[in-house]
C-alpha positions as CSV (number, residue, x, y, z in Angstrom):
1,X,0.0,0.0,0.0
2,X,1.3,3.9,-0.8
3,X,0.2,6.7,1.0
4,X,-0.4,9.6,-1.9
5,X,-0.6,13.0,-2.1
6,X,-4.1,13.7,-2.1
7,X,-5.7,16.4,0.3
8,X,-8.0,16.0,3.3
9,X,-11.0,16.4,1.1
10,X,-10.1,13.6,-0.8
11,X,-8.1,11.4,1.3
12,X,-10.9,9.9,3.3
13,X,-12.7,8.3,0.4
14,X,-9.7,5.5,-0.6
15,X,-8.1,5.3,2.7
16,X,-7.0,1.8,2.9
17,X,-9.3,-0.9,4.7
18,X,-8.0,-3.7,6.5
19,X,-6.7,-6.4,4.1
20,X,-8.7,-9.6,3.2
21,X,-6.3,-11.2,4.2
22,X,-6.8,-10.0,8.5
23,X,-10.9,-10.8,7.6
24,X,-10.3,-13.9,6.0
25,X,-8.5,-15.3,9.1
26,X,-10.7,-13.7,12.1
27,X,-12.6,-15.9,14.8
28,X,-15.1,-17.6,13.5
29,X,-17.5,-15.1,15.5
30,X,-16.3,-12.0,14.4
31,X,-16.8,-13.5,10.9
32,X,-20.1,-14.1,11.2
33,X,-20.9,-10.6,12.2
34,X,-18.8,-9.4,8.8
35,X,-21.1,-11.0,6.9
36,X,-23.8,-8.6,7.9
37,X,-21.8,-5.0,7.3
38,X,-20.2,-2.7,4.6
39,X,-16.6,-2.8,4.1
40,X,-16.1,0.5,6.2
41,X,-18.5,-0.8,8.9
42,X,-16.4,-4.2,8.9
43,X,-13.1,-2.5,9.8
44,X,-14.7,-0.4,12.7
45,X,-16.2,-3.4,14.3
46,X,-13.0,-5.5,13.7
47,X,-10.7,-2.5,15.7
48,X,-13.8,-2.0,18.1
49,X,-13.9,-5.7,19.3
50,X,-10.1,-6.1,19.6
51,X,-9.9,-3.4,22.0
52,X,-13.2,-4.4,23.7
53,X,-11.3,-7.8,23.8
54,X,-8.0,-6.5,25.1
55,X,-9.7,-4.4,27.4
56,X,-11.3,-7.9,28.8
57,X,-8.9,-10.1,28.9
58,X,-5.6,-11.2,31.6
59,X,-2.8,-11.4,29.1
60,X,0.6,-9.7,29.2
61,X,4.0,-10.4,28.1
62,X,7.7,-8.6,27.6
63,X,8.1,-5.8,25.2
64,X,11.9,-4.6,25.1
65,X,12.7,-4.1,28.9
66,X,9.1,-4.1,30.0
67,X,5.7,-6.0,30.6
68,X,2.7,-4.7,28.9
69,X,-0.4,-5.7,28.5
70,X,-2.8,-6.2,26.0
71,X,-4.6,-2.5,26.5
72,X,-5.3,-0.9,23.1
73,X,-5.9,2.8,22.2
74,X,-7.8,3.5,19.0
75,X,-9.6,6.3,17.5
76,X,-12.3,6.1,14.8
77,X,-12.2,9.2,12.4
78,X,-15.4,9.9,10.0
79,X,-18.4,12.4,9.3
80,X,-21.5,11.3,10.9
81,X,-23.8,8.9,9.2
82,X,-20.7,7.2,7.9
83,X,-21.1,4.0,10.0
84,X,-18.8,4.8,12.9
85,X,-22.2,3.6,15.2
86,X,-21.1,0.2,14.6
87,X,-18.6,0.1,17.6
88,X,-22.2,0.1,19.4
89,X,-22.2,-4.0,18.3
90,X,-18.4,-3.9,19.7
91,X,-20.0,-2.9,23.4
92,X,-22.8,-5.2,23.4
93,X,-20.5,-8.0,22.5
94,X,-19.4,-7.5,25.6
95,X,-22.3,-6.3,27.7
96,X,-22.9,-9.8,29.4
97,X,-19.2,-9.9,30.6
98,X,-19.8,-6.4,31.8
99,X,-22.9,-6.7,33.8
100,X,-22.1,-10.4,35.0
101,X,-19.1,-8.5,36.9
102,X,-22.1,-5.8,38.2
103,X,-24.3,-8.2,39.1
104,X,-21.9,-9.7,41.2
105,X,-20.7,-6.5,43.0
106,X,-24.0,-5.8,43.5
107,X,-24.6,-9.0,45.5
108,X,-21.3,-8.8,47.7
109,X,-22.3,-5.1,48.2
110,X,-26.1,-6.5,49.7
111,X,-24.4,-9.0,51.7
112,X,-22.3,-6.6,52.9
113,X,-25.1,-3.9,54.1
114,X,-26.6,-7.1,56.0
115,X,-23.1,-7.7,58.0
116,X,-22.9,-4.0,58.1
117,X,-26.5,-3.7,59.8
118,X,-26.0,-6.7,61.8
119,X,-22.5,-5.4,63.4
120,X,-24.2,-1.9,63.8
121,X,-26.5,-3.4,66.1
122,X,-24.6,-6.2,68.0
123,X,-21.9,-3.0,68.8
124,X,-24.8,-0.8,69.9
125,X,-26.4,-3.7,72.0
126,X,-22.4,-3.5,74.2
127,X,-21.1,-6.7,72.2
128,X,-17.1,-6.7,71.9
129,X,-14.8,-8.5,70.1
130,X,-17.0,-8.3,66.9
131,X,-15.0,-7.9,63.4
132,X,-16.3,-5.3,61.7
133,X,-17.1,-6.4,57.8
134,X,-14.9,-4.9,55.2
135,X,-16.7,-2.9,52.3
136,X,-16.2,-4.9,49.3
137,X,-14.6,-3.1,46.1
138,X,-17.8,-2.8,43.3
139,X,-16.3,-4.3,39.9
140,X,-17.3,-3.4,36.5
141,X,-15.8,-4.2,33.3
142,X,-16.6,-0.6,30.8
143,X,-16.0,2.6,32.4
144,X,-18.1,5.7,31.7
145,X,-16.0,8.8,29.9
146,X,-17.7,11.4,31.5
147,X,-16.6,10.9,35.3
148,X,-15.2,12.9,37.7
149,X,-11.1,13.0,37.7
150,X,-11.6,11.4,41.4
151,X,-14.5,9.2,40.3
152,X,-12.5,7.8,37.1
153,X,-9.2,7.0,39.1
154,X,-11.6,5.1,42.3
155,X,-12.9,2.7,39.5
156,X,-10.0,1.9,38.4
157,X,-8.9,0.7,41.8
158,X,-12.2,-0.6,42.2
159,X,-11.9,-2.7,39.0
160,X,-8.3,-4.1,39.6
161,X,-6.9,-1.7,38.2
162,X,-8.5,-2.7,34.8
163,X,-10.8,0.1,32.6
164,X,-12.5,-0.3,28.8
165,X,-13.9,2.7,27.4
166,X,-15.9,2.7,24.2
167,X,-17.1,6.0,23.2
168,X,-19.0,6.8,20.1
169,X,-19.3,10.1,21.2
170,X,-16.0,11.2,21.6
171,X,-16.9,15.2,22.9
172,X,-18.4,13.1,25.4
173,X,-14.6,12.9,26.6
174,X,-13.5,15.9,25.5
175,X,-15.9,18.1,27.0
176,X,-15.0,16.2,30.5
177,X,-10.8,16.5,30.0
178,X,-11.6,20.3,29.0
179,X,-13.9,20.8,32.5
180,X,-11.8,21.5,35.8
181,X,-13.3,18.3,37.6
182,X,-12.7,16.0,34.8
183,X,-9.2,16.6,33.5
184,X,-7.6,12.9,33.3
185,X,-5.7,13.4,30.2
186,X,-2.6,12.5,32.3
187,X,-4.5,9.5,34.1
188,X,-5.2,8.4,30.4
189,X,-1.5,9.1,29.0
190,X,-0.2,7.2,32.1
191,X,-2.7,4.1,31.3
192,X,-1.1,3.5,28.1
193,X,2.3,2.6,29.7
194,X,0.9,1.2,32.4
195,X,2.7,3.6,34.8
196,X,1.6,4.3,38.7
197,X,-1.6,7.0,39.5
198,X,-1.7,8.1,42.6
199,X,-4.6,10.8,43.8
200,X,-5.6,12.1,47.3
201,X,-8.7,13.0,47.7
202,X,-9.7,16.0,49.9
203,X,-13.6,15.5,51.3
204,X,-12.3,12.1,53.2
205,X,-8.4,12.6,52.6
206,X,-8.2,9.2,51.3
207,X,-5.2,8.6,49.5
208,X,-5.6,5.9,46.4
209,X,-2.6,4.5,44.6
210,X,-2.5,2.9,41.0
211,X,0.5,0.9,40.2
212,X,-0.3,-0.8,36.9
213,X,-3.3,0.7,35.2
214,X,-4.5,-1.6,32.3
215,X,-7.3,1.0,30.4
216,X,-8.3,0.2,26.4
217,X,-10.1,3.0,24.7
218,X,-11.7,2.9,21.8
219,X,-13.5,6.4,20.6
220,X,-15.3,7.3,17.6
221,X,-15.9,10.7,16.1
222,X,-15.9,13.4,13.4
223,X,-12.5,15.1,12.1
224,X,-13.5,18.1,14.4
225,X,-14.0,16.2,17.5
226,X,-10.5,14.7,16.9
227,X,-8.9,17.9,16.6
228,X,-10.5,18.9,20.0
229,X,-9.4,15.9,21.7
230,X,-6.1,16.4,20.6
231,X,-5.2,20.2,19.5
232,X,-1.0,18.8,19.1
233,X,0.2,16.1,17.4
234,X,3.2,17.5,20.4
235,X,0.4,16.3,23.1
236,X,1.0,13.0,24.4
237,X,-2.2,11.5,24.1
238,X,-2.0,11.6,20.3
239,X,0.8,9.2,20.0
240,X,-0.9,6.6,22.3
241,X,-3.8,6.1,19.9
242,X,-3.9,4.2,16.5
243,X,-6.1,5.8,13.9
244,X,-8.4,4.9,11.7
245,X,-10.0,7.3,9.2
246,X,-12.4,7.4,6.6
247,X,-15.6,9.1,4.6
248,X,-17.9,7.1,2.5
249,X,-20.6,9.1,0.1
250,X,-24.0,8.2,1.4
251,X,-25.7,5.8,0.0
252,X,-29.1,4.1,1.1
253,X,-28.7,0.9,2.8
254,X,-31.1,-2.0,2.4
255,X,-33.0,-1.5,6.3
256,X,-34.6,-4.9,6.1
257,X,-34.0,-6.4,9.6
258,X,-33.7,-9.9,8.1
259,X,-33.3,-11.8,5.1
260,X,-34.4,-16.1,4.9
261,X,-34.9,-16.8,7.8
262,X,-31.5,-15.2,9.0
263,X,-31.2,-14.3,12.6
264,X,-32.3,-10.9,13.4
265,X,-28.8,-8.9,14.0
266,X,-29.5,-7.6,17.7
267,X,-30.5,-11.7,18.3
268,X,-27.0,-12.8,16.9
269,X,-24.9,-10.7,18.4
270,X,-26.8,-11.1,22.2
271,X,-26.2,-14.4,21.2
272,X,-22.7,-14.6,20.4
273,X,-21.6,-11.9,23.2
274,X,-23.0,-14.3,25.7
275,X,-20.4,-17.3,24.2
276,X,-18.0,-14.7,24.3
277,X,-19.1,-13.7,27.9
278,X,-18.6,-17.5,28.7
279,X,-15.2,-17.4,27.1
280,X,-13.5,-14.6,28.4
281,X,-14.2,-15.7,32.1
282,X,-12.4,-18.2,31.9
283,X,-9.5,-16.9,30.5
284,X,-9.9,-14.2,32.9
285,X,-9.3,-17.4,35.4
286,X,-5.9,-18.0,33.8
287,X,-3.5,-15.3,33.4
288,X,-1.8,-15.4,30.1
289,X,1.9,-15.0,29.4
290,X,2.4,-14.4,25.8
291,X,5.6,-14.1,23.7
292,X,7.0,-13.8,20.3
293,X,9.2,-15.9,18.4
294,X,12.7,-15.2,17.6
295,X,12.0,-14.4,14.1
296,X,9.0,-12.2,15.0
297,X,11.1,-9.9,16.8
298,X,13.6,-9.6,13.9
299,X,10.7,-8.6,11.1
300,X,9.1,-6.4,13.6
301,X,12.3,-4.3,14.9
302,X,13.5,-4.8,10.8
303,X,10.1,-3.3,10.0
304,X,9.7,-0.1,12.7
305,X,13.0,1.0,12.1
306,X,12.5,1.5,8.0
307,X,9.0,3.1,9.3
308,X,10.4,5.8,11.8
309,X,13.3,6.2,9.2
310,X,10.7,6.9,6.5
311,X,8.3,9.3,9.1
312,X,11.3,11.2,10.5
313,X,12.4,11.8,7.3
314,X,9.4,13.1,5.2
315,X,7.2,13.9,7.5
316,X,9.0,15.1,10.8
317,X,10.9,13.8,13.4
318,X,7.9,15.3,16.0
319,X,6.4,12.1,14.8
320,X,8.7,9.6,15.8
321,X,6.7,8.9,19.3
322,X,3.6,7.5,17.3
323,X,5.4,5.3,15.4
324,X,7.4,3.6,18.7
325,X,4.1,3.5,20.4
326,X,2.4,1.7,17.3
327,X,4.9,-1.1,17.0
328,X,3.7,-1.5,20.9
329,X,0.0,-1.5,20.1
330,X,1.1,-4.2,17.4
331,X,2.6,-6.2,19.7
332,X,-0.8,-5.9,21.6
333,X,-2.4,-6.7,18.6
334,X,-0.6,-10.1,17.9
335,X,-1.4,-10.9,21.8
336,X,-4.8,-10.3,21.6
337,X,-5.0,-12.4,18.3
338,X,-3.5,-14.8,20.0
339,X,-5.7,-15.4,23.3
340,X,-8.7,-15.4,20.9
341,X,-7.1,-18.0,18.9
342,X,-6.7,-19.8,22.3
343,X,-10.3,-19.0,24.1
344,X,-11.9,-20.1,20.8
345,X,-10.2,-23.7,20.9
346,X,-11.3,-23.8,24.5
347,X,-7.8,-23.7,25.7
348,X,-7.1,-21.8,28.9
349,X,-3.1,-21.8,29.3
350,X,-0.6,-19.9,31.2
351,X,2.0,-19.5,28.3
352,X,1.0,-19.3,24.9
353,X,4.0,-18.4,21.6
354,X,2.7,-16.7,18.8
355,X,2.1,-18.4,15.8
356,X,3.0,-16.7,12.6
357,X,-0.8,-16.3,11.5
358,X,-1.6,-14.4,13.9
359,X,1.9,-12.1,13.8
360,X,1.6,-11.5,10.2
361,X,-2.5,-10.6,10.9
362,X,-1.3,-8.0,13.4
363,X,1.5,-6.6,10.9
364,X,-0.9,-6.3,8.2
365,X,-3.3,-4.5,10.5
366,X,-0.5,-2.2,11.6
367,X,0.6,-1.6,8.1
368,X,-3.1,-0.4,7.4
369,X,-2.5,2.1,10.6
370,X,0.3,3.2,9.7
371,X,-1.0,4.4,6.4
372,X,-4.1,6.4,8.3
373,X,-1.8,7.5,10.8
374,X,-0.8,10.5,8.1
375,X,-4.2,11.5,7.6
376,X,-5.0,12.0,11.3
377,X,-1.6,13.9,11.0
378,X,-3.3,16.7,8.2
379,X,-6.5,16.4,10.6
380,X,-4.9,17.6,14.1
381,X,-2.4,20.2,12.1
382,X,-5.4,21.2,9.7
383,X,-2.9,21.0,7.0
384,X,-2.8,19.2,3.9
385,X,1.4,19.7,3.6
386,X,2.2,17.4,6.6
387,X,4.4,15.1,4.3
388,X,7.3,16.8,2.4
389,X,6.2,16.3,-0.9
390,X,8.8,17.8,-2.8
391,X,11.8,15.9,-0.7
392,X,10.0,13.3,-1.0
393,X,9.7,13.3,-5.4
394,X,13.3,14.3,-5.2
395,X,14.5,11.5,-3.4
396,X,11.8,8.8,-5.8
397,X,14.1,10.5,-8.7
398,X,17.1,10.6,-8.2
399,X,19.6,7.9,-9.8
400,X,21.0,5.2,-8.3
401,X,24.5,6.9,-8.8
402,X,25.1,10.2,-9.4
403,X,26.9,13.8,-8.6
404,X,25.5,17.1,-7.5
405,X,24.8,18.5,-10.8
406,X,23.6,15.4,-11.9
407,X,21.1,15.8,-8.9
408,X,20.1,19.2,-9.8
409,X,19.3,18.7,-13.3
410,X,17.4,15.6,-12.7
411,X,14.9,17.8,-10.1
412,X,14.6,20.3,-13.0
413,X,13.6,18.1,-15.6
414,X,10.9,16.6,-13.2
415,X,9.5,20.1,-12.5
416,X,11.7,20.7,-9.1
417,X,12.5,24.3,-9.2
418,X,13.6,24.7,-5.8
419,X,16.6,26.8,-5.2
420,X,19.7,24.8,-5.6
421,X,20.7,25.8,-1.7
422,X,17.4,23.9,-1.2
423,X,18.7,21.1,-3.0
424,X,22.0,20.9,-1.3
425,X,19.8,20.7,1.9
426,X,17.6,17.5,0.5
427,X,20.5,15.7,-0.1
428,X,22.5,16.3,3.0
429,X,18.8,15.3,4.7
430,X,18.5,12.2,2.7
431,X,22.1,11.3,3.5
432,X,21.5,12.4,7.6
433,X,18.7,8.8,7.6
434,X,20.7,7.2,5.3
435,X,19.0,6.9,2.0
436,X,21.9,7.9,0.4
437,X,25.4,7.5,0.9
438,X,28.3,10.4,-0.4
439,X,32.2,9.4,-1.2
440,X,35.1,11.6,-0.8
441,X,34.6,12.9,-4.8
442,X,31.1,14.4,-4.1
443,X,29.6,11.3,-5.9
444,X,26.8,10.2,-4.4
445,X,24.5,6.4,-4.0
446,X,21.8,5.1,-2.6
447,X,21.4,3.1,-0.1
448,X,18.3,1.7,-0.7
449,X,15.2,2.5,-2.4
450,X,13.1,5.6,-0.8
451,X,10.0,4.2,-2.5
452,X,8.6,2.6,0.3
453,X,5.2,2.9,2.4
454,X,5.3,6.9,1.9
455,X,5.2,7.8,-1.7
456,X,4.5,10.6,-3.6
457,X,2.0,10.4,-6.2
């Protein structure tokens, strides 16, 4: 896939989708859920229930120095009516997990009022030497965006330090970071490294600590709401998130609710979220370590480092941050592949390898990121000129051998007329990340071809 030149007005009609190849090779549950949507509305439901999924499950495993786990951040870019309401099918999936969880807090919470009730009246009647019950913690599984600061950190203790938000509305979030009470942006950039929160409250001066926060967010909304979420691509939240962006011309849809005898849609997927329900408790039971094989780590590392090479280069080095935290969220990827792989064989197991199916699946999907990681770029800097266009022709021209002059009248022949001082400056650029080399007699080479994921049109 090439990433062109086209402008934002453009660019969201042929952003790439996710590859057959990803769909082909789903669960078998997601695929039947597929079967039922547009191509657009496939790929949000497909990024919707992996980070619903990695939101749900117990898996971790080593990333360079450090253990992370499966949390995913994504953010769903498109005009309204475009089919973004889709991630709805993503929370009911798992609605049953989520209020099987409430249900049971709110049992241990009734037993506990009883003991409480019971205690209150045996220590009023003089007894001594009575334990006094301990308040239980009230588990959930999704979190709503629109707490308090105070409120949002408290259910993450409350929750084991886990949190899934799925957000259709995403100025549902933004108007809460923007209010005074509500400001977690740093609580949310913290989540996605899994570093310690700590918050003390002043009303009962309770003091809360958060060592490992696991949160997966998944939010959907218009170009605009994304620029309010994030007004920087300098603002650390940005880099945490994949993207995903997109607008489709409307069209009518066919509103019949079912076809021969098919289930209705709402049936299938109560149906199949209470499977899933089933399924994810028990993994939930059995703490996953996962891992990569040798010759994963060498195509991912051989892949990132032509990626930040290519993003420095042409697009900015500002931009290097999204692309190290992407190769994380595809590492998250291939483990949350790979528990679904595992829950859906009705295996529950303590250490599970990746296989290379489920690798290459999460490469292709971050390979389809990567590309609509640009065009979130031109959304957030409201600028169609976030990719050096001109360097970037230059470099697709030159020879495979040349000299300066040979350089120069190479760009004019093509239509470069840029100064020749601007020139000079391409090339010592190009030669600075190493796509071309330079010899003691001003003859220059390159080092390999710049005609890779980033090309001009």
């Amino acid at each position: 896939m090439q990433i062109d030149n086209t402008t934002e007005s453009e660019l969201s009609l042929d952003t790439p989708l996710i590859t057959d190849f990803v769909k082909a090779n789903l669960p078998f549950f997601m695929r039947q859920v597929l079967d039922r949507l547009s191509e657009r509305e496939q790929d949000v439901f497909i990024i919707g229930t992996l980070v619903a999924v990695s939101g749900s499950v117990e898996a971790s495993g080593l990333y360079h120095h450090k253990k992370y786990h499966a949390s995913l951040y994504a953010f769903i870019s498109a005009p309204p009516a475009s089919g973004k309401g889709v991630l709805n099918y993503c929370t009911q999936l798992i609605l049953p997990l989520h209020k099987s969880l409430k249900k049971k807090s709110e049992n241990e919470m009734e037993i506990y009022e009883t003991a409480k009730a019971d205690y209150n009246q045996k220590k009023k009647a003089g007894a001594k030497n009575i334990e006094k019950p301990e308040k239980p913690l009230f588990r959930t599984l999704l979190m709503p965006a629109n707490s308090s600061s105070s409120q949002f950190i408290e259910h993450l203790q409350h929750n084991g330090e886990k949190g899934l938000i799925i957000e259709t509305e995403e100025d549902t979030l933004t108007r809460t970071l923007e209010s005074d009470f509500g400001n977690y942006s740093d609580t949310l950039r913290k989540g996605f490294e899994h570093e310690p929160i700590s918050m003390r409250r002043k009303t009962d001066k309770q003091y809360i600590e958060i060592f490992n926060p696991q949160l997966a967010i998944c939010l959907s909304g218009t170009p605009q709401q994304l620029a309010k979420l994030v007004t920087s691509v300098e603002n650390g939240l940005f880099s945490r998130f994949i993207y995903y962006v997109f607008r489709k011309t409307p069209q009518w849809t066919d509103v019949t609710p079912a076809v021969n005898g098919e289930f209705l849609f709402p049936d299938m997927i109560s149906m199949l979220g209470e499977d899933l329900s089933v399924s994810l408790m028990g993994q939930r039971r059995t703490p996953l370590h996962f891992s990569l094989q040798e010759h994963h780590w060498y195509n991912l590392n051989v892949e990132f480092q032509k990626r930040v090479k290519e993003f420095s280069c042409f697009v900015g080095e500002e931009t290097s941050a999204n692309i190290f935290r992407l190769a994380v969220s595809t590492f998250r990827m291939a483990m949350v592949l790979t528990t679904l792989r595992m829950i859906e064989a009705n295996r529950y197991e303590n250490n599970l390898v990746c296989n290379d199916l489920d690798f290459d699946m999460a490469m292709s999907l971050s390979e389809t990121f990567y590309q609509h990681l640009l065009y979130a770029f031109k959304i957030v800097k409201n600028s169609d000129d976030v990719l050096d266009k001109q360097l970037k022709t230059f470099s697709a021209i030159l020879p495979n051998s040349f000299d300066r002059k040979t350089a120069i009248e190479v760009a004019r022949q093509n239509g470069i007329t840029a100064h020749e001082r601007t020139l000079d400056k391409y090339l010592k650029r190009l030669i600075g990340y190493k796509y071309l080399s330079k010899n003691e007699y001003n003859n220059y080479q390159k080092v390999n071809s710049t005609n890779g994921i980033i090309n001009a049109a």
